[in-house]
C-alpha positions in Angstrom: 126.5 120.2 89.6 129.3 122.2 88.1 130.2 125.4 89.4 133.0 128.3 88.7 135.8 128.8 90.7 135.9 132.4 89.8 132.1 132.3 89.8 132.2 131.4 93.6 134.9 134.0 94.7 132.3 136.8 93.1 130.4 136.0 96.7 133.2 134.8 99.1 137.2 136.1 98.7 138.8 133.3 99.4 142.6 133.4 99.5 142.8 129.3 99.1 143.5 127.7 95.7 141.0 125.6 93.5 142.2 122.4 94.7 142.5 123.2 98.5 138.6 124.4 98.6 137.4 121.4 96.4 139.2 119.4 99.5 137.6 121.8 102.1 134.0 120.9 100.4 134.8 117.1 100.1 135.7 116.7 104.4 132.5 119.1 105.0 129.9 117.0 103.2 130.1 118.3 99.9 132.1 115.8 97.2 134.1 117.1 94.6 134.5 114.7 92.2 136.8 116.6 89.9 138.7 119.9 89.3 139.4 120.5 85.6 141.0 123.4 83.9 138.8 126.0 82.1 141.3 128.8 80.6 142.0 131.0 83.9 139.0 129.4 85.8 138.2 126.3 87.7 135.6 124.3 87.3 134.7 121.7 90.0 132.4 119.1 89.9 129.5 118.1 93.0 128.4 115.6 93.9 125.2 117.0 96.1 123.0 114.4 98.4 119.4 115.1 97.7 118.6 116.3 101.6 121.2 119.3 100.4 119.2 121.2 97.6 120.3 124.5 99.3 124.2 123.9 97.6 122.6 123.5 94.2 123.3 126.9 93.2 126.9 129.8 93.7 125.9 131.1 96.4 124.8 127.7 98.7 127.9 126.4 98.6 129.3 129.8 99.1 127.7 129.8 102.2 129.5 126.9 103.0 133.0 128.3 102.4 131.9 131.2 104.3 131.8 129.1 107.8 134.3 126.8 106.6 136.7 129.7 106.3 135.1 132.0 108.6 135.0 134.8 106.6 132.7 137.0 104.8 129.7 136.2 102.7 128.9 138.5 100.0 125.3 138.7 99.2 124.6 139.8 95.7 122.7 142.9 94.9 119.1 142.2 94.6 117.4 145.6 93.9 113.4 145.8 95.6 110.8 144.9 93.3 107.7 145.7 92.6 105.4 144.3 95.4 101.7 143.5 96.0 98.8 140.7 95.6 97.7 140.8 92.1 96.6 138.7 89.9 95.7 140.8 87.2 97.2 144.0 85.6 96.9 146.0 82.5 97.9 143.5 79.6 97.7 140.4 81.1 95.5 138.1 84.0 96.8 135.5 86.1 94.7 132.3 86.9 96.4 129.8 89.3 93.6 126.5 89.3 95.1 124.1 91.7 97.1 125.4 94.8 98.1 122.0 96.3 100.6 122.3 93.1 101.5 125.6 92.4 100.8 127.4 95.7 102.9 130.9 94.6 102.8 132.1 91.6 104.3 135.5 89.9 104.8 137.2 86.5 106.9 140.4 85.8 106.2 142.5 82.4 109.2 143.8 81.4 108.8 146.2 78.4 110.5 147.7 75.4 113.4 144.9 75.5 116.5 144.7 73.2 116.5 140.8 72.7 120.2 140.2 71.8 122.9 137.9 72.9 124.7 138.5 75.8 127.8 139.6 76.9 129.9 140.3 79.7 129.9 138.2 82.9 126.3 136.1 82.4 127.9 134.8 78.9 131.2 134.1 80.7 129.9 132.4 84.1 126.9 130.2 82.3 129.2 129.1 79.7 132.5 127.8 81.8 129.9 125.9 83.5 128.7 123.9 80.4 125.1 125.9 79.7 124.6 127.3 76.1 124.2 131.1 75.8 121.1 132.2 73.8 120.4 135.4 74.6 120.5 138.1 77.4 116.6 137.5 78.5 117.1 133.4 78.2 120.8 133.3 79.9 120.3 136.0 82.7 117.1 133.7 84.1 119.6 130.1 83.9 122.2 132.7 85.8 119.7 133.7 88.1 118.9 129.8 88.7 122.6 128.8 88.8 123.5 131.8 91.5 120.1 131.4 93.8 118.8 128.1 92.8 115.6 129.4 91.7 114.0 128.4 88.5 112.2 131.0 86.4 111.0 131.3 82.7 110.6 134.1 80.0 107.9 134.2 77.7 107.2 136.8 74.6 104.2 138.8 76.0 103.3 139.6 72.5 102.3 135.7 71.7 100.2 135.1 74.8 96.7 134.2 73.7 93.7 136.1 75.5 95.4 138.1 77.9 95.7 135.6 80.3 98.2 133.0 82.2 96.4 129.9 83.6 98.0 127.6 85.8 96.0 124.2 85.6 96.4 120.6 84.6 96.8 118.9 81.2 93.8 117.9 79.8 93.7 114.4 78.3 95.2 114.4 74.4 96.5 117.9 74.3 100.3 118.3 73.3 102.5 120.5 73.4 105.7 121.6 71.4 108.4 122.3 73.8 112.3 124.6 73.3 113.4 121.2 72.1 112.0 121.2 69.2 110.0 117.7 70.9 106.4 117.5 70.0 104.7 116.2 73.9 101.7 114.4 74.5 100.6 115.6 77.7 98.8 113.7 80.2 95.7 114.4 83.0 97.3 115.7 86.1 100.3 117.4 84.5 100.6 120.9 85.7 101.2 123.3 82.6 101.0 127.1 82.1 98.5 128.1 79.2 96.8 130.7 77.9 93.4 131.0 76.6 94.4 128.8 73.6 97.0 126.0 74.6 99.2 124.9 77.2 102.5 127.2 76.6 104.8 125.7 78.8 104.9 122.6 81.3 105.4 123.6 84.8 108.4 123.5 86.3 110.3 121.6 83.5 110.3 123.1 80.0 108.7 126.0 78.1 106.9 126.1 74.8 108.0 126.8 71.7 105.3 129.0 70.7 106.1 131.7 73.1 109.9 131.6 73.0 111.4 134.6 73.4 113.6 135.7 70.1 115.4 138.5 68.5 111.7 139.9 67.5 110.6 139.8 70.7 109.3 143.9 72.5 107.8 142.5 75.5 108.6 140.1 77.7 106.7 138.2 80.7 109.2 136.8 83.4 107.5 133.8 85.5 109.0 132.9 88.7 107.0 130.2 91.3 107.1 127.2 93.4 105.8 124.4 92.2 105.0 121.1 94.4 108.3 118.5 94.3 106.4 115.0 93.7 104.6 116.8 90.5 107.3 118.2 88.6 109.2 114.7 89.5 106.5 112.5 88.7 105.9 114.9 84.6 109.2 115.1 84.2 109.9 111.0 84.4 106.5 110.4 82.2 107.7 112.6 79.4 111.5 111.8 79.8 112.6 114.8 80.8 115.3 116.2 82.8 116.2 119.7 83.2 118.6 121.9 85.1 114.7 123.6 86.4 112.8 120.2 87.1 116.2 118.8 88.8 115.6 121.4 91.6 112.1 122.0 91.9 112.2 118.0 92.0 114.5 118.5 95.4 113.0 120.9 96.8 113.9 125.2 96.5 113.6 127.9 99.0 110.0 129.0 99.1 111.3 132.5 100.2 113.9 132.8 97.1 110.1 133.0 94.4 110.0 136.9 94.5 113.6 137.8 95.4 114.8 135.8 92.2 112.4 137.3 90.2 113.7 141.3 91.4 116.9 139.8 90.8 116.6 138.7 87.4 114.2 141.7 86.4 116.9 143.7 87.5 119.4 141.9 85.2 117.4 142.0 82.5 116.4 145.8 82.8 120.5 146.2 82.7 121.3 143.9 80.1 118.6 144.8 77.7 117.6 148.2 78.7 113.6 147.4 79.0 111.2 148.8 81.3 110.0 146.9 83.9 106.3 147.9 84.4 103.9 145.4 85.9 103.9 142.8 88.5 101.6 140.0 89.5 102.0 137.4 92.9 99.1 134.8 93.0 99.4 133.2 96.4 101.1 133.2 99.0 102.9 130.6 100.9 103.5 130.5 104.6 106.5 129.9 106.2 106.7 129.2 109.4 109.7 130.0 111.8 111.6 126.7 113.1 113.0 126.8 116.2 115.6 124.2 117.7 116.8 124.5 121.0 120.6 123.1 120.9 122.7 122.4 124.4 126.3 123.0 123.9 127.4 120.6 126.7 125.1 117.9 125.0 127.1 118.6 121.9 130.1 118.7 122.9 130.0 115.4 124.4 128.4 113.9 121.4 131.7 115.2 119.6 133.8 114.6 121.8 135.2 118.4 121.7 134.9 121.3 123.7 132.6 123.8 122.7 132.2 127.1 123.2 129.1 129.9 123.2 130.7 132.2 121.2 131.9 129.7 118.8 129.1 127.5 117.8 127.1 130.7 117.5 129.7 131.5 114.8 129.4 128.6 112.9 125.6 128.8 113.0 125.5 132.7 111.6 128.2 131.9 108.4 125.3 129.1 107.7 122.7 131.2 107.8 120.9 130.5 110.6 120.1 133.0 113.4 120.7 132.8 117.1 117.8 134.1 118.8 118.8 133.8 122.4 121.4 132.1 124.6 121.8 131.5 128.2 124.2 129.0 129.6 125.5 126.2 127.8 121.4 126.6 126.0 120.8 128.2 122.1 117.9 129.1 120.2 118.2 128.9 116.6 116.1 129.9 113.9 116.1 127.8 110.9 116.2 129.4 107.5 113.7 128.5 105.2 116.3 127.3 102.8 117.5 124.0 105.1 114.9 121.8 105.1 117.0 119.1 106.6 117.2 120.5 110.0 114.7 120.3 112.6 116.5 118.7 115.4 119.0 119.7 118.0 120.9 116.7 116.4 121.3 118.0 112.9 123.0 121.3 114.2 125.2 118.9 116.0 126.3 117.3 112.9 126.5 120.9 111.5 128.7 122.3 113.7 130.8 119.1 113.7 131.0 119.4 109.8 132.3 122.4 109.6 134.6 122.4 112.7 136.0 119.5 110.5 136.0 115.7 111.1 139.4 115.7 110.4 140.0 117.6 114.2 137.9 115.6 116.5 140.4 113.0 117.9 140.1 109.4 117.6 139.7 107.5 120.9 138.8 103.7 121.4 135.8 102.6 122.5 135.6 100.4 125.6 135.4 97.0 124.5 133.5 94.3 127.5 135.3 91.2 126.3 132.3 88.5 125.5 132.2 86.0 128.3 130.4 83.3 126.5 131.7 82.8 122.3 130.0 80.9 120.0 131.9 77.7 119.1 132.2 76.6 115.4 129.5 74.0 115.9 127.3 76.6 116.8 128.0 79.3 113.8 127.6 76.2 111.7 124.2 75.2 113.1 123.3 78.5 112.4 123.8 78.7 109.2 122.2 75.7 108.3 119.0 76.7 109.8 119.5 80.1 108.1 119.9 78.8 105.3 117.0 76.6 105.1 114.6 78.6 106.3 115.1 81.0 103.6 114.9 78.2 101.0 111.4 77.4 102.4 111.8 74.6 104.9 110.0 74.1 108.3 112.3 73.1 111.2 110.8 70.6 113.5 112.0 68.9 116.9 111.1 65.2 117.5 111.6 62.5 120.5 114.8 61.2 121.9 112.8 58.1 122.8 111.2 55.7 119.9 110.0 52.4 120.1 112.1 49.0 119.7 109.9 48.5 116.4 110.9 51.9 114.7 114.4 51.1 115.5 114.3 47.9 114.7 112.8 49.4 110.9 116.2 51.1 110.3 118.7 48.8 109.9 121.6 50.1 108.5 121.1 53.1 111.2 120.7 50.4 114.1 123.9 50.6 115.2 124.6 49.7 119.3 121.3 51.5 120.0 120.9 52.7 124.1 117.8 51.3 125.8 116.5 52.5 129.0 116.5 49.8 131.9 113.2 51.0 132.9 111.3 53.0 130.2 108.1 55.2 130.9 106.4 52.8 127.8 107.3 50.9 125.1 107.1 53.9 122.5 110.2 55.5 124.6 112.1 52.5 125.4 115.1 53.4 123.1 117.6 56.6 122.7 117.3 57.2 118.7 119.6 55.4 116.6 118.4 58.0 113.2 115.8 60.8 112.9 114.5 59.4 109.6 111.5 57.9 112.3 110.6 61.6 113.3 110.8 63.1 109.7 108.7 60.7 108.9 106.2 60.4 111.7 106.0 64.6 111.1 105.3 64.0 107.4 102.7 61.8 108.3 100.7 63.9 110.6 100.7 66.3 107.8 99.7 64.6 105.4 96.4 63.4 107.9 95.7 66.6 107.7 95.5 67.7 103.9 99.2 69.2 104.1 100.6 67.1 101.7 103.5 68.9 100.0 106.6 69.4 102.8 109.8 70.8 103.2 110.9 69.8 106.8 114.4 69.6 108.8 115.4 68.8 112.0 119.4 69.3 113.6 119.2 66.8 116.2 121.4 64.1 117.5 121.2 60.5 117.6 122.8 57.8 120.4 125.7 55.0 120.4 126.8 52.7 123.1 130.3 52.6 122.2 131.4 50.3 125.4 128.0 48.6 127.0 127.5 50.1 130.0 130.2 52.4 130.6 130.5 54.6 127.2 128.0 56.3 125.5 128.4 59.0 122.7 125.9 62.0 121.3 126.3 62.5 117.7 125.2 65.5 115.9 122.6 65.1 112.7 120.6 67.2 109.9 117.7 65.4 108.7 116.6 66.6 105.9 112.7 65.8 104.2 110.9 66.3 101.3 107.9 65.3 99.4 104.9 66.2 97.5 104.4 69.3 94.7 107.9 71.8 95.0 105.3 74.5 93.5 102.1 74.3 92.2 100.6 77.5 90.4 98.6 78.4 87.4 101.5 79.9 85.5 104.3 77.1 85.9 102.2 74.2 86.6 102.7 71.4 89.3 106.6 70.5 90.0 106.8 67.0 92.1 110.1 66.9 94.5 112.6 64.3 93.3 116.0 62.6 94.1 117.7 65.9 92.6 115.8 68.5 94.7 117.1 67.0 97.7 120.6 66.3 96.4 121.1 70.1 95.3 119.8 71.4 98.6 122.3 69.3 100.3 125.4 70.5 97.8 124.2 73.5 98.3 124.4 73.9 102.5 127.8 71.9 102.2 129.4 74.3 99.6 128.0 77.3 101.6 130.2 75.6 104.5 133.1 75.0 101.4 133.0 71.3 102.6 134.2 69.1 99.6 132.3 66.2 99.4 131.4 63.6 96.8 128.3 62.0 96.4 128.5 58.0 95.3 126.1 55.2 94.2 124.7 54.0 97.5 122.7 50.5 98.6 120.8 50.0 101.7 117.3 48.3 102.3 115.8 51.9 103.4 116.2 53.8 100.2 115.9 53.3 96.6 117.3 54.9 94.7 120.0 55.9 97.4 123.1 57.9 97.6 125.6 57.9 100.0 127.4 60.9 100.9 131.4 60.8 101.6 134.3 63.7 102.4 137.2 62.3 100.4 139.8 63.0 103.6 138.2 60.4 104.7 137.0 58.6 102.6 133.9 57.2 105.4 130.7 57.8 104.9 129.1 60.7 106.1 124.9 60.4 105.3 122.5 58.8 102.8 119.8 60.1 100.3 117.4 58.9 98.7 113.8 57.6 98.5 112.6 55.9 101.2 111.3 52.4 100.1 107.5 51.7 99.7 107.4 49.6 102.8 108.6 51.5 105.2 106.1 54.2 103.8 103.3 51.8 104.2 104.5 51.5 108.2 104.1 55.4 108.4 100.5 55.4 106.5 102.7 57.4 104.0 100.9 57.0 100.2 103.6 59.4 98.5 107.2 59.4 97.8 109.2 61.0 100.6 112.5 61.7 99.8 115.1 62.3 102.8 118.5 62.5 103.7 120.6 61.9 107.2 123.6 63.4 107.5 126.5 63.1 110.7 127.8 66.3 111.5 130.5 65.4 113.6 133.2 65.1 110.5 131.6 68.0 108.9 132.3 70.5 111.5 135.8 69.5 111.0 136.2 70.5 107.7 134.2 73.3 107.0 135.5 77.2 106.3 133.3 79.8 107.4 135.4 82.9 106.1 134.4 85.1 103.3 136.5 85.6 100.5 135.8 88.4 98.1 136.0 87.8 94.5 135.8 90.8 92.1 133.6 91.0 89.2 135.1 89.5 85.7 136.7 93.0 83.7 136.6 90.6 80.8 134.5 88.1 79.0 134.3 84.5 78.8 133.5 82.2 76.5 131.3 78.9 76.3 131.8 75.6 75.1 129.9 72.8 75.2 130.7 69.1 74.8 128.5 66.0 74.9 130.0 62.2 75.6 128.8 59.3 74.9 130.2 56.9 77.7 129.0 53.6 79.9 126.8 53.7 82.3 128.8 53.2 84.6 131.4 56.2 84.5 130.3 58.5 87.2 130.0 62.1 86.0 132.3 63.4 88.6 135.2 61.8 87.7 134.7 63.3 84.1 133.9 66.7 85.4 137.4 66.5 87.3 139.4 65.2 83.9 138.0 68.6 82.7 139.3 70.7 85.2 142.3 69.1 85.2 142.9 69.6 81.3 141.8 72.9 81.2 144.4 74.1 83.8 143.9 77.8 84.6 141.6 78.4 82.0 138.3 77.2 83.5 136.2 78.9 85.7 133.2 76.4 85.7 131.9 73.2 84.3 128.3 72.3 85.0 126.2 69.3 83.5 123.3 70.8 81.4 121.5 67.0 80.2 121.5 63.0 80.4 120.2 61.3 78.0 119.5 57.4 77.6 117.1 56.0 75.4 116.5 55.6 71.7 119.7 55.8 69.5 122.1 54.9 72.6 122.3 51.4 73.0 121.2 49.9 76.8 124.8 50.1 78.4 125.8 53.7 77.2 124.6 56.9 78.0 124.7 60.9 76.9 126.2 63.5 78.9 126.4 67.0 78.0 128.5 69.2 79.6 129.2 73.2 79.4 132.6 74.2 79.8 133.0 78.1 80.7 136.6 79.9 79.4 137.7 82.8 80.7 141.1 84.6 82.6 140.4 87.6 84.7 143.3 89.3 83.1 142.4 89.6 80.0 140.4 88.1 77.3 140.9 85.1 76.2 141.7 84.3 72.3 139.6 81.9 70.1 142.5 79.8 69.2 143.4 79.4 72.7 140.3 78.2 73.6 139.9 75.5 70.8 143.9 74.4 71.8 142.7 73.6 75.9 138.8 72.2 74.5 140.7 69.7 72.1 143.7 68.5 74.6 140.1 67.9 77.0 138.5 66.0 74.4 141.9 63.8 73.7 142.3 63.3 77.2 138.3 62.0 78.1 138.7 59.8 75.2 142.1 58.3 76.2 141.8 58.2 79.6 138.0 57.5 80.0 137.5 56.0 76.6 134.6 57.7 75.7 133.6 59.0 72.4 132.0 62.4 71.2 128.7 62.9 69.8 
């Protein structure tokens, strides 16, 4: 919304500059995003929410200068109309068909006009604010709308067909051509205005071309209404449409502005153009009922943290345009104008009062702060995050026994390390503290899969048991457990997806870059899993967890007839290293460029150590390497294999230079091939 800083001091004489109001409006609610010069004038530019329709026109946010400044609002001249409920006079009928959309509706015949362009103030004030002058019938109705925020339309009488206005929806096929010069395609539930003939104008958004008004044009017919928010908003996005008429009616206007708007702008007309203003039509009518919010000053005032006063709120309440029906104590009664729909609670004049008393004056005090007597440790925050984390990726968190059998620890070997037995166990199946929680996972899949669930996504953050000096010393370790088999997804669109290795592996990379835990994953061997990884933090260099397949045999223990993939991981040295802050990154201003290169190297080269050579050649100009495909088979001999890789430029600076680019991807290619000895494909 632009408006006229000359414009506005037609209706409030304020001493302040440009610049000084535009702040005034920004601290009370109302954002100016920019004052520009316009010769002698002003012209600032809103920024309106869409619960404050009422400062969509001059004299709303007049109003609002009015209480901000305390001072005088001057009202403009609207001269009493015509009056009375007719839907039909000599010339012309009105038919309004659906009422749920257009529940008030009114024409105005203005007669023997001078159609001309206009001069004078309307050409002045609807030009500095960016509207094109046409001519004095056109421009006074977009002043009229501008200055009361009421939308209204001028038709030539002369080119009505039949006599008659109807107000009724679009029927299927018909079209229309609107002041754009845009042939329409209308469609069923559209609201138009038509006459006998063909729709001559689309309700609420645009008018027709066939009954523009034009230098030719005697007789006029001025249309002013209210027309129902969600159907002007819902034509106007169908045909693509957006006009300074639909953008209001879209929002909401004052129901009590239809007929005043019209006498306004009949008035305007009758001056500019010197017609006769002879006939008058309201079809409708539309009830308003009072609001009435009781407010309590004390209540208020301790909201704000402010003393208020009677005398003053009830100030601040009249410059708005509300009405103080009665007081008694530290108790109001206020009438709501029809114009703020937003209020209807003893809260909203709260934060209207407080708005205009200014933000900027009620002083800042600290809050009392009760000191948390029990914080969350990192271990915790951690754990939590994990199980956040999986959750939303889809997994099911279970809890299993301490206590397993001698036999399933006995199954685990390379997890069987100083296991904790009970000297006098409740039964054999709970004879031993658990040495791993791959027995659980698995006993869980299991029972699943007994019962027709056969595609899982299970975890469990457990602990597992060590004597670390025989009967004296005993230690809890922390564990995730992580398993997975069956179909990943299954649906008629992308098929059937069975989990693998690499599901589990980039869940895992995943949760441990979440915690920005660097880690390495390595070739791993143990009787348990095959294929297996082991999973290490460099620091240390020990060996944190494994991952991988659990063998056939060990299924058949479990009764298990499908691949399980799962992974066991210590926590202990991962709660050591992990970072939990959040570090903002902004967007790239500039755009980078990809590169990709494939190698043809042994089999034995782990892909990590190539994907840091990268990095390290590229210095600062890499901001990711990931690798897109492995190849081995046919054309590769047994002991080699393909690895492409995709190599992503960029500087957040600036852009980056073709030449520059090639320079860095060619010192990367010599150094993979003298280093690592492979070769390029």
């Amino acid at each position: 919304m632009r408006l006229s800083f000359e414009w506005l001091r037609d209706y409030v004489r304020v001493k302040a500059d440009a610049e000084e109001v535009a702040f005034k409006f920004t601290m009370s609610g109302s954002e100016v995003g920019a004052v520009t010069d316009c010769g002698a004038d002003k012209i600032m530019e809103f920024e309106i929410t869409t619960n404050r329709p009422d400062c969509l026109n001059v004299l709303g946010l007049a109003r609002e200068i009015s209480a901000i400044y305390d001072i005088d609002l001057l009202i403009p001249d609207i001269p009493p109309g015509i009056s009375g409920n007719r839907d039909k006079i000599e010339g012309i009928e009105c038919v309004v068909k659906n009422r749920q959309l257009c529940p008030q509706y009114t024409l105005r015949i203005i007669n023997e006009v001078n159609i001309k362009p206009s001069s004078g103030k309307i050409k002045e004030r609807i030009s500095s604010i960016g509207l094109r002058p046409v001519n004095n019938a056109v421009d006074i109705t977009n002043y009229c709308l501008m200055e009361l925020g009421q939308p209204m339309h001028v038709f030539d009488l002369d080119k009505i067909k039949g006599g008659k206005i109807i107000v009724r929806e679009a029927v299927k096929g018909e079209k229309i051509m609107t002041i754009d010069d845009e042939e329409r395609e209308l469609e069923p539930g559209m609201l138009v205005i038509a006459d006998t003939k063909r729709p001559i104008a689309i309700a609420g958004v645009m008018g027709g071309k066939d009954t523009e008004v034009s230098a030719d044009t005697r007789n006029i017919l001025l249309e002013s209404a209210y027309f129902d928010p969600v159907s002007v908003r819902r034509t106007a996005r169908r045909l693509g449409i957006s006009t300074d008429s639909s953008y209001r009616f879209e929002r909401g206007v004052d129901k009590s502005m239809v007929i005043k708007a019209s006498d306004r702008a009949a008035g305007l007309i009758k001056e500019q153009s010197g017609g006769r203003i002879s006939g008058f039509i309201k079809s409708g009518d539309m009830k308003i009922d009072p609001r009435v919010v009781d407010i309590n000053i004390k209540r208020s005032s301790a909201i704000l943290g402010i003393d208020l006063d009677t005398d003053q709120v009830a100030n601040i309440i009249g410059r708005l345009g509300m009405k103080v029906l009665s007081s008694g104590g530290s108790c109001i009664s206020v009438e709501v104008p029809s114009f703020r729909e937003d209020i209807s609670r003893d809260i909203d004049i709260t934060e209207e009062i407080a708005r205009i008393y200014g933000y900027e004056k009620i002083p800042a005090t600290i809050p009392r702060i009760t000191p948390e007597i029990i914080r969350k440790d990192v271990r915790a925050e951690v754990k939590e995050r994990m199980v956040s984390f999986l959750s939303a990726a889809g997994f099911n968190e279970i809890m299993t026994y301490s206590l397993i059998s001698e036999d399933s620890t006995n199954r685990f070997t390379s997890f069987n390390k100083k296991p904790v037995a009970l000297s006098n166990p409740l039964s054999e199946e709970q004879k031993v503290l658990t040495t791993q929680l791959i027995d659980g996972m698995l006993r869980s899949v299991s029972w699943n899969i007994n019962r027709k669930n056969n595609d899982l996504k299970l975890f469990e953050i457990g602990k597992i048991y060590r004597e670390e000096k025989p009967g004296r010393e005993y230690r809890e370790i922390p564990v995730l457990c992580i398993g997975m088999t069956g179909s990943l997804k299954r649906n008629w669109r992308d098929g059937e997806k069975t989990v693998d290795f690499y599901d589990l592996k980039g869940t895992i990379e995943r949760i441990l870059d979440d915690l920005k835990v660097v880690h390495v994953f390595e070739t791993g061997d143990i009787p348990e899993m095959a294929p297996c990884a082991v999973i290490k933090i460099p620091d240390t260099g020990a060996v944190e967890g494994y991952a991988g397949r659990i063998s056939p045999g060990i299924l058949r223990d479990y009764g298990i007839e499908q691949d399980v993939f799962i992974c066991h991981v210590r926590l202990d040295n991962v709660f050591g290293g992990v970072d939990l802050k959040k570090t903002y990154r902004a967007v790239p201003r500039f755009p980078f460029s990809e590169r990709d290169i494939s190698i043809l190297c042994d089999k034995t080269l782990k892909s990590s150590n190539i994907r840091d050579m990268i990095i390290k050649a590229g210095e600062d100009l890499i901001q990711d390497v990931e690798l897109m495909d492995v190849y081995e088979g046919e054309s590769i001999s047994q002991n080699k294999k393909s690895l492409t890789y995709r190599i992503t430029y960029g500087l957040d600076f600036r852009t980056l230079k073709d030449d520059e680019i090639e320079a860095v991807h060619g010192k990367i290619k010599d150094l993979l091939s003298s280093k690592l000895k492979v070769s390029f494909r």
